[in-house]
C-alpha positions in Angstrom: 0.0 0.0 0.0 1.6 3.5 -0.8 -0.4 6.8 0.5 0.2 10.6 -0.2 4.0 11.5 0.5 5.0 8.2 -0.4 7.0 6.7 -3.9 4.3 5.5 -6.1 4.1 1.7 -6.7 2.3 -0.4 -9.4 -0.9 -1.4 -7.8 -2.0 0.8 -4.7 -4.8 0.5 -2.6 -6.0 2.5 0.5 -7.2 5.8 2.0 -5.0 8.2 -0.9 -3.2 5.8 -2.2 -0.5 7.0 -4.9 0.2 4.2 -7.8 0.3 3.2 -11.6 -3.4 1.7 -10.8 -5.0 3.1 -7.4 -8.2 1.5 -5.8 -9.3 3.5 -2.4 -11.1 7.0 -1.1 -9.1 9.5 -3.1 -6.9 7.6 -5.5 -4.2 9.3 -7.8 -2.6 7.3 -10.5 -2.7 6.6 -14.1 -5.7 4.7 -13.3 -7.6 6.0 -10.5 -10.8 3.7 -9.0 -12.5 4.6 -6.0 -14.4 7.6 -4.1 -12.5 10.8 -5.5 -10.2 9.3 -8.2 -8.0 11.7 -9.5 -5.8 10.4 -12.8 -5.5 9.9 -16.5 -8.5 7.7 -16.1 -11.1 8.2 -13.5 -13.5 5.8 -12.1 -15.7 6.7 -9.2 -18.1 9.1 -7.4 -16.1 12.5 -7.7 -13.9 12.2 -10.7 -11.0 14.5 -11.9 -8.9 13.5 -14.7 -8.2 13.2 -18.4 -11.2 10.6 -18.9 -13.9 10.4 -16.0 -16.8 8.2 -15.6 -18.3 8.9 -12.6 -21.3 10.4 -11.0 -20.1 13.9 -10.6 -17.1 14.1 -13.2 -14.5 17.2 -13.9 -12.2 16.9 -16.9 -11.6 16.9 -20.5 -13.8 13.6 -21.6 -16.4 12.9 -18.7 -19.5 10.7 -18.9 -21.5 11.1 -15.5 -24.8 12.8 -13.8 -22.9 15.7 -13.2 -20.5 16.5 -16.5 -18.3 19.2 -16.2 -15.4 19.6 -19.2 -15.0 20.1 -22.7 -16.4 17.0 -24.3 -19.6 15.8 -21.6 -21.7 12.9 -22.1 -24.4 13.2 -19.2 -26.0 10.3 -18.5 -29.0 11.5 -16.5 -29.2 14.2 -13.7 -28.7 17.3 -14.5 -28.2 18.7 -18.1 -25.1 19.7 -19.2 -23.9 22.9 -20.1 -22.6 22.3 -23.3 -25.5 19.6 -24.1 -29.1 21.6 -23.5 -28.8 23.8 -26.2 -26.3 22.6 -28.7 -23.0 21.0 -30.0 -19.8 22.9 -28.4 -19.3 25.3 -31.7 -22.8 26.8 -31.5 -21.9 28.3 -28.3 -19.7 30.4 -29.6 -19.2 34.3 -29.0 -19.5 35.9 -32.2 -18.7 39.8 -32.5 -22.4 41.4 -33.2 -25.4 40.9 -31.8 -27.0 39.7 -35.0 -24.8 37.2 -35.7 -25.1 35.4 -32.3 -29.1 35.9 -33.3 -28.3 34.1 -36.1 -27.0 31.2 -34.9 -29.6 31.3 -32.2 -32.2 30.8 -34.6 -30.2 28.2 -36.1 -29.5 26.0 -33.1 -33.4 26.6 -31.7 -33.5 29.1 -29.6 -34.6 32.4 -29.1 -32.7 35.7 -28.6 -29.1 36.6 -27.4 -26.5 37.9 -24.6 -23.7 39.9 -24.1 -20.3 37.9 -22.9 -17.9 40.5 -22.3 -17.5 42.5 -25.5 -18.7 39.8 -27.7 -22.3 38.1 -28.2 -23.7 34.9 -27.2 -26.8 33.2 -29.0 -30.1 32.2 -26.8 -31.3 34.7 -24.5 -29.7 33.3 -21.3 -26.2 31.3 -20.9 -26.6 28.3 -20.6 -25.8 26.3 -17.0 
């Protein structure tokens, strides 16, 4: 068993255990398993990582309830932000209002808001 402050070994398993493959309540490794896994790739409850599958997951690819990063694939619970409304590119910020009306039209809904100097399409960002 390795834990936090400790070399990492090839299998670890524990309360923050630190290995190539880690199985425990708050994991880190190249393959994390457990409550909070935190790694490459994430399998638990609170995920954080390169690849998460998890019930509430934070990182670049993440199927969960709870998907928070750039490519999300909810799976139940609460909607994503990028998934309500439209694919990734049709929440862009485009220069003039009319244009993010536009593509607001486009992607089925209504309206448009500021973000910063730029325009977003639909009348509310989405959560």
């Amino acid at each position: 068993m390795s834990s936090c402050g400790e070399a990492p070994k090839l299998v670890s398993v524990g309360i923050a255990p630190l290995g190539i493959i880690s199985i425990g309540v708050v994991p880190m490794g190249v393959v994390s398993i457990g409550v909070v896994p935190m790694g490459v790739l994430s399998l638990g409850v609170v995920g954080m990582g390169v690849v998460n599958a998890c019930v509430v997951g934070m990182g670049v690819l993440v199927a969960g309830v709870h998907a928070m990063g750039i490519w999300q694939f909810p799976l139940g619970g609460a909607p994503s932000a990028r998934s309500h409304h439209a694919p990734p590119a049709a929440l862009m910020a485009y220069p003039s209002k009319s244009e993010a009306l536009a593509k607001a039209r486009e992607i089925g809904c209504s309206g448009a808001h500021p973000m910063g100097s730029r325009w977003m399409p639909c009348a509310e960002h989405p959560h």
